[in-house]
C-alpha positions in Angstrom: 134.1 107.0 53.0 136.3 104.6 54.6 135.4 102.9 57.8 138.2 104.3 59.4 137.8 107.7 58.6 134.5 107.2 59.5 135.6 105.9 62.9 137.5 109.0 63.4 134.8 111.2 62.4 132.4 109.6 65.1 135.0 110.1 67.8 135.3 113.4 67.0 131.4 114.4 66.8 131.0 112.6 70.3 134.2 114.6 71.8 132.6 117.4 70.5 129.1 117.2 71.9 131.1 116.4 75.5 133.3 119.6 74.8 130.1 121.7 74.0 128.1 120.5 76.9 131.2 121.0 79.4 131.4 124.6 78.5 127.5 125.4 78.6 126.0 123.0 81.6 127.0 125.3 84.2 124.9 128.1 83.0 122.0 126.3 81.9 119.0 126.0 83.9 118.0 122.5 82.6 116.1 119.4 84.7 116.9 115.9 84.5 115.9 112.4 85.3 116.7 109.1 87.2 117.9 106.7 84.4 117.8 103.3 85.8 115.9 102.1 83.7 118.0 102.6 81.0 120.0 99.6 82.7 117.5 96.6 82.7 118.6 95.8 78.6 122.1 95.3 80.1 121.2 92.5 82.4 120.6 90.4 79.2 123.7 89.2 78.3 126.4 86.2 77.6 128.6 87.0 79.8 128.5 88.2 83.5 130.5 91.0 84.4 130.9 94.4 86.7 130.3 97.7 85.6 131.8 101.2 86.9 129.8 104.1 85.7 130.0 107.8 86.2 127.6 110.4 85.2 126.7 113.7 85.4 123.2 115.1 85.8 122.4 118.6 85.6 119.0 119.0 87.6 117.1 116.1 89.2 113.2 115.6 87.7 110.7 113.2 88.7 107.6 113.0 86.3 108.4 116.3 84.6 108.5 118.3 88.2 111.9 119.3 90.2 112.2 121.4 92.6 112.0 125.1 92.6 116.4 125.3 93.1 118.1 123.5 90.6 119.9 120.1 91.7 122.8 118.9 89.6 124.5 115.4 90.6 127.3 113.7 89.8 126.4 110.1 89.7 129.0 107.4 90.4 127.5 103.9 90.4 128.6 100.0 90.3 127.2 97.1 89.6 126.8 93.4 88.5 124.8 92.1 86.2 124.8 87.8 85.7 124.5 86.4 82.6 121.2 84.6 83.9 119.4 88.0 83.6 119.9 88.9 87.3 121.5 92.2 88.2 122.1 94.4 90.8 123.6 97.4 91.4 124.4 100.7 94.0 124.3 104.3 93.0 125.5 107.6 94.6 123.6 110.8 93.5 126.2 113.6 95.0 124.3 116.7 94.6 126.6 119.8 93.1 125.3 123.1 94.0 127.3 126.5 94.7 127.1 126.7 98.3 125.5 122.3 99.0 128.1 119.5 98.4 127.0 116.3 100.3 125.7 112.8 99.2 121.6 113.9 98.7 120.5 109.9 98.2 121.6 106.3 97.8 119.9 103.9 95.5 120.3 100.4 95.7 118.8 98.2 92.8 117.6 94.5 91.9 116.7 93.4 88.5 115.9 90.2 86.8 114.9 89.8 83.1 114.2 86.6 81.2 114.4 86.4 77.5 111.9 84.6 75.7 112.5 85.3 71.7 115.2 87.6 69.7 112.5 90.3 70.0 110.9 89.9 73.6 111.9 90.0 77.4 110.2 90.4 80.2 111.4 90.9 83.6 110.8 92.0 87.6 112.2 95.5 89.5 113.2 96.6 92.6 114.5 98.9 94.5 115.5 100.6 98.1 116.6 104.7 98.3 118.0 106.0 100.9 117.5 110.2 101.4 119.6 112.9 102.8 117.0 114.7 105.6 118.5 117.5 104.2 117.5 116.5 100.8 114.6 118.6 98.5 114.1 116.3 95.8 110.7 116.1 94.7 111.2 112.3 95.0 112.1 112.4 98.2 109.1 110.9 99.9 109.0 107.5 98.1 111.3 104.9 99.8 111.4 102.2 97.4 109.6 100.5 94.6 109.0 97.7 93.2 107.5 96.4 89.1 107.5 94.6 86.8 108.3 95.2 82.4 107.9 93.8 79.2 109.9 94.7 76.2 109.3 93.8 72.5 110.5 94.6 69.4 109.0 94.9 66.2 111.5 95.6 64.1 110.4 99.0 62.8 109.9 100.5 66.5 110.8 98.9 70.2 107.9 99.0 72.9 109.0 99.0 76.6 106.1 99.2 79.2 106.6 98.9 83.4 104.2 99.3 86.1 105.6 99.7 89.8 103.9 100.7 93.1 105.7 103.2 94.5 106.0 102.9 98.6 105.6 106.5 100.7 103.4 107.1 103.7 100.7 105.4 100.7 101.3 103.4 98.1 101.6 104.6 94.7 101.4 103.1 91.0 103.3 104.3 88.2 103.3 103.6 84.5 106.3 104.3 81.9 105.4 103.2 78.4 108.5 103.8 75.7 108.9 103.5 72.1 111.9 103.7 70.5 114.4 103.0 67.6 117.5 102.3 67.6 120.2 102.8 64.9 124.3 101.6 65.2 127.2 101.8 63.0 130.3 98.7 63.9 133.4 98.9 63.4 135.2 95.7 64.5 134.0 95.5 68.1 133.7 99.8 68.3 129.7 100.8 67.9 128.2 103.7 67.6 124.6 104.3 68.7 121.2 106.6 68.5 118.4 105.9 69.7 115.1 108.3 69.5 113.1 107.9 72.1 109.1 108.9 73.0 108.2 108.5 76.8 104.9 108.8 78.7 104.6 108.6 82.3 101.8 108.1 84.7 101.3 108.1 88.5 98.7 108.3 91.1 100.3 111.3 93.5 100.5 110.7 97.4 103.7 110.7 97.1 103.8 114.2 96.1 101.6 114.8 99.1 104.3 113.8 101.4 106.7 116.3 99.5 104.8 119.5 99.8 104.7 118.2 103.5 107.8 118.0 104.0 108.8 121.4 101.9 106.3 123.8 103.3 107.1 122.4 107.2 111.0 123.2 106.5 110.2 126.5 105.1 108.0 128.0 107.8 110.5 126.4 110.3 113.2 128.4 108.7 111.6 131.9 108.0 110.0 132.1 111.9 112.6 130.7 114.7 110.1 131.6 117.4 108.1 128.1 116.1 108.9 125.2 118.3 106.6 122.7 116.2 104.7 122.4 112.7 102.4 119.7 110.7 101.9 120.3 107.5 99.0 118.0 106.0 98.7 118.1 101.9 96.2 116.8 100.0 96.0 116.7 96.3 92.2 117.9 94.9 92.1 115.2 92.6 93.9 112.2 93.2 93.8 110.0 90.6 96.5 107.8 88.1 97.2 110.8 86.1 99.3 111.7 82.8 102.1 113.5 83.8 104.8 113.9 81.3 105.4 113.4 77.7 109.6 112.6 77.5 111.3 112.8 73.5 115.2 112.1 73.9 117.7 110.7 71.7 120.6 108.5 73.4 123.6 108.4 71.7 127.0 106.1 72.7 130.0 105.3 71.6 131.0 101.4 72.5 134.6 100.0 72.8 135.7 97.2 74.1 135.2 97.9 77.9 134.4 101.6 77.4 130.7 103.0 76.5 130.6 106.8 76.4 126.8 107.9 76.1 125.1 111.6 75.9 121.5 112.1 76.9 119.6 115.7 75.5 116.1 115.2 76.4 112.6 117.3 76.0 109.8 117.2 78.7 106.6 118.4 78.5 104.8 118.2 82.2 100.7 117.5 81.8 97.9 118.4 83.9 98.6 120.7 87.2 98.7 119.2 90.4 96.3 121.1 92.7 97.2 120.8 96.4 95.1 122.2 99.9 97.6 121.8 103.3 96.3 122.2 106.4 99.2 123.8 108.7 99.3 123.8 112.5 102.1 125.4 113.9 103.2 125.7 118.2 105.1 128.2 119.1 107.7 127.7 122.1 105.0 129.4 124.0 102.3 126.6 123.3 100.2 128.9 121.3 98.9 127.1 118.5 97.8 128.1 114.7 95.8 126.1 112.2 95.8 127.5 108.6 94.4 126.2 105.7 95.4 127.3 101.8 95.9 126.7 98.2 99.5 125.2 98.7 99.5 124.9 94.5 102.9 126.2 93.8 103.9 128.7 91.4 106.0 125.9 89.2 102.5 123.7 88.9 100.1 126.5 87.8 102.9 127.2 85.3 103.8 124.6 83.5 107.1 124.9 81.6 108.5 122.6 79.0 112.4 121.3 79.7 115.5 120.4 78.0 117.6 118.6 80.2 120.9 116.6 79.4 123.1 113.8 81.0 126.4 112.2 80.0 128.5 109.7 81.3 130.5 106.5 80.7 131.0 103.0 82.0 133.7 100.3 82.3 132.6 96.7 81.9 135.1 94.2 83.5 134.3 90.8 82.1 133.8 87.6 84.5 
């Protein structure tokens, strides 16, 4: 085949798969994750530039778990990324429900990696969000973070590993460990790209502490008006760094220029339940108080379910 009809025919497969997921995301039930890391390879580069990006995310997921109501965002997002390995860059997640349009969170986000070899790079993370307090994101409690990665490849397969502590009412560490491989096809300065990917992620889980805190204390305030006051105190029965999801995606994108357009399908698979006991006092207007204490374990944990999630997008990189 010619390398201009096959030029053609990747457009058209990636118009395709945009068209197809278009028609279908609206009436999928699916869960997606925060990305960002898929943006610390870009701050290794020749040049220093700006990027636009735009993206749409069809339900929020941190660590395999979302939130009992599906939250789709659209994602616009800028950034600048120096060709000394130092980037930086501000995100909007604009959360897309039938009856809830509003800004849910901001996310600003520093990164500097340092090139050692062809094949290895290493480099710090950091980051500041900024929640909605109307916001349910099971993320929601943890204010910033910050980590550090290494990334080598092998040739055969790509390893990617960061640690970061996580900052809520207590400190958190997380561990991501990736392996993937990538394969491209070039045409003059068009690429096409698809890369499999296996993820595992690990976390010690205050952080979802201060969730089911914040989630059980907004729902007994809304189902009983007669409540002036409640405290919600959740502890998880085994708090330890724990496996919590196995991630297989495949990223493919479509480079010009300027221009990268990318599509995201991704499989989760959530591990080990999270067990929780809260402690509720509640005061009514009246002063009368209430102190209950119960399996808060909710119905998504002690069922598990697997989840195919997608995001797309695109980005515009404006040379320095």
């Amino acid at each position: 085949m010619k390398i201009s009809n096959s030029k053609k025919l990747l457009k058209l497969i990636l118009f395709l798969s945009f068209l197809n997921f278009n028609l279908t995301a609206q009436i999928k039930n699916d869960v997606v994750k925060d990305s960002l890391k898929n943006e610390i390879k870009d701050s290794i580069t020749k040049k220093s530039y700006f990027k636009f990006s735009a993206s749409y995310l069809s339900n929020y997921v941190y660590n395999g778990r979302n939130d009992s109501i599906a939250t789709p965002y659209i994602t616009p997002s800028v950034g600048y990324f120096n060709k000394k390995g130092f980037d930086v860059s501000f995100s909007g997640y604009y959360l897309n429900q039938a009856n809830e349009h509003r800004f849910d969170f901001f996310s600003l986000d520093l990164n500097y990696n340092h090139e050692f070899t062809d094949n290895f790079s290493s480099g710090l993370v950091a980051s500041r969000t900024f929640y909605n307090k109307s916001t349910n994101t099971l993320s929601s409690n943890i204010k910033g973070n910050i980590g550090a990665n290494t990334d080598y490849d092998f040739g055969f397969i790509e390893l990617f590993i960061e640690g970061d502590l996580l900052f809520s009412q207590k400190t958190d560490f997380a561990l991501d460990i990736e392996l993937e491989r990538e394969f491209s096809l070039k045409n003059g300065k068009d690429e096409f790209k698809i890369t499999p990917t296996f993820d595992v992620n690990f976390s010690t889980l205050n952080y979802y502490e201060g969730y089911l805190n914040k989630k059980i204390g907004k729902k007994i305030l809304h189902n009983n008006p007669n409540i002036a006051n409640v405290n919600a105190i959740t502890t998880v029965d085994d708090n330890r760094f724990t496996l919590l999801d196995y991630e297989f995606s495949v990223l493919m994108s479509y480079q010009t220029k300027q221009f990268v357009f990318f599509l995201t399908p991704t499989y989760a698979i959530p591990k080990n339940t999270i067990y929780t006991t809260t402690v509720t006092t509640t005061k009514l207007a009246s002063g009368i108080e209430n102190v209950v204490t119960k399996n808060s374990t909710t119905e998504s944990e002690r069922n598990l379910k697997q989840n195919l999630f997608v995001e797309f997008g695109l980005y515009y990189k404006f040379d320095l």
